[in-house]
C-alpha positions as CSV (number, residue, x, y, z in Angstrom):
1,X,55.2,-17.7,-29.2
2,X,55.1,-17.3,-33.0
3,X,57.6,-18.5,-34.6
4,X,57.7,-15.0,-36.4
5,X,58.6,-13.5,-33.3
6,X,61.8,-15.0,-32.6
7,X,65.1,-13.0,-33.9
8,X,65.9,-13.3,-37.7
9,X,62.7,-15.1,-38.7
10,X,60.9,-12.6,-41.3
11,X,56.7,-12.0,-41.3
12,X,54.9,-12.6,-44.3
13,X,51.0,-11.7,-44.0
14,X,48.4,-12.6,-46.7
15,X,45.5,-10.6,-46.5
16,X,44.4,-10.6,-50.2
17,X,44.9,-12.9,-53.2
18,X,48.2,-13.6,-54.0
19,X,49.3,-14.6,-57.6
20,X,52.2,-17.1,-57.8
21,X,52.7,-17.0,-61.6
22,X,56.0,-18.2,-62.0
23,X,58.2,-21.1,-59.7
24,X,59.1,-19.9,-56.4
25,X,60.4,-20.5,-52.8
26,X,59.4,-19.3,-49.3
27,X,62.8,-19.8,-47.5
28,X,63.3,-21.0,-44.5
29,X,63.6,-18.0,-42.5
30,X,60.1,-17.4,-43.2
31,X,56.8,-17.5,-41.2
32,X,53.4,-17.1,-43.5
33,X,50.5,-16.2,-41.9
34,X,46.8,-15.9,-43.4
35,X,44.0,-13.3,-42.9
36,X,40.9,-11.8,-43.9
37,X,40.6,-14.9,-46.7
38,X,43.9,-14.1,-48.0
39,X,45.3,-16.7,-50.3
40,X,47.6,-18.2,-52.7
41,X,46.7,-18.4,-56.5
42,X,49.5,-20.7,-58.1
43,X,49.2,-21.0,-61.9
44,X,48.6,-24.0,-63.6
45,X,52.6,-25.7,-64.3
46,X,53.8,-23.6,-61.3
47,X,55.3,-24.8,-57.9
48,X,55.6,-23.2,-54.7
49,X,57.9,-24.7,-52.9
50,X,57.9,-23.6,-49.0
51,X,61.1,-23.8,-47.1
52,X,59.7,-21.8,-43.7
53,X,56.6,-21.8,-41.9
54,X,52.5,-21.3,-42.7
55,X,50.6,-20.5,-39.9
56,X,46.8,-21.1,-40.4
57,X,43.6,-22.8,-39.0
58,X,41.9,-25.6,-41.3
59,X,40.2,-22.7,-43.8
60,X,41.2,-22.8,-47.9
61,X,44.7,-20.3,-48.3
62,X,45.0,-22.0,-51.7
63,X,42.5,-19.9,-54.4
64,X,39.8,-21.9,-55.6
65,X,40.6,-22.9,-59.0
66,X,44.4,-22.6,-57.8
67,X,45.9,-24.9,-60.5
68,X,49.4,-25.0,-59.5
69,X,51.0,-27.2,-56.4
70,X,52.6,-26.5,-53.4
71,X,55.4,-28.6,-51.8
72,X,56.4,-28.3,-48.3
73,X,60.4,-29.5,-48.6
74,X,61.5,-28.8,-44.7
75,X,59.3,-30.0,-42.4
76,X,59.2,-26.7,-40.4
77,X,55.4,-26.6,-41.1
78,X,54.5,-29.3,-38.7
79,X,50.8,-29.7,-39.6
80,X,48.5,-29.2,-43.0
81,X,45.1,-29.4,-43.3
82,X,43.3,-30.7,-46.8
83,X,40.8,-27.4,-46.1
84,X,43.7,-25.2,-47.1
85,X,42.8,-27.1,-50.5
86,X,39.3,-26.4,-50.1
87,X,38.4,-29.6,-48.2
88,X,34.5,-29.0,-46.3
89,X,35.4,-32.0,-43.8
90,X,31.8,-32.4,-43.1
91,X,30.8,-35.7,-45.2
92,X,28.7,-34.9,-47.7
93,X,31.1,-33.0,-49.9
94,X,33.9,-35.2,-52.1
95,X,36.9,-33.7,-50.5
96,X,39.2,-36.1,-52.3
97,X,40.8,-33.9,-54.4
98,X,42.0,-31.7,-51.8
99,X,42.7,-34.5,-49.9
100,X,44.9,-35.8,-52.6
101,X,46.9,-31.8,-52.8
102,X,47.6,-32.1,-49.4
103,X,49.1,-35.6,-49.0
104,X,51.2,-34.5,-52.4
105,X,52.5,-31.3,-50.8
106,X,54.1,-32.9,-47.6
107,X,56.4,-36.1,-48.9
């Protein structure tokens, strides 16, 4: 069952590109799921920090060119993939910078 689901946990969907232009926090009553190639576009100097819960397979839900960083400060999102960075994961791409985001997002 999705977390989402259970009683007094809100739903946020992203379907579309999202502009983070200014600091902010997901709390932790929150469960974030991604669709149709929806995304986060965090300006450069800006941090989102996320208190609740993304829900998404290994695709990018950070914008190309997304300048800003994320921080997961909970734990309550158990995994992260570098392809939410952009990461191809096949080997012939340098995935090293996304690589780099994610290992920076979950301390």
């Amino acid at each position: 069952m999705l977390l989402g689901c259970a009683a007094g946990w809100t739903d946020l969907s992203i379907s579309t590109k999202e502009t983070v232009a200014a600091n902010r926090t997901i709390a932790s009553d929150v469960v974030v799921t991604f669709s149709n190639g929806g995304c986060f576009d965090i300006a450069d100097g800006v941090t989102l920090a996320v208190e609740g819960v993304f829900v998404a397979p290994p695709v990018p839900i950070f914008c190309a060119g997304s300048k800003g960083r994320v921080l997961f400060t909970t734990g309550l999102t158990k995994e992260i993939y570098p392809q939410w960075w952009g990461a191809a994961g096949d080997g012939s791409h340098d995935d090293g910078e996304a690589n780099q985001e994610c290992m920076y997002a979950y301390p």
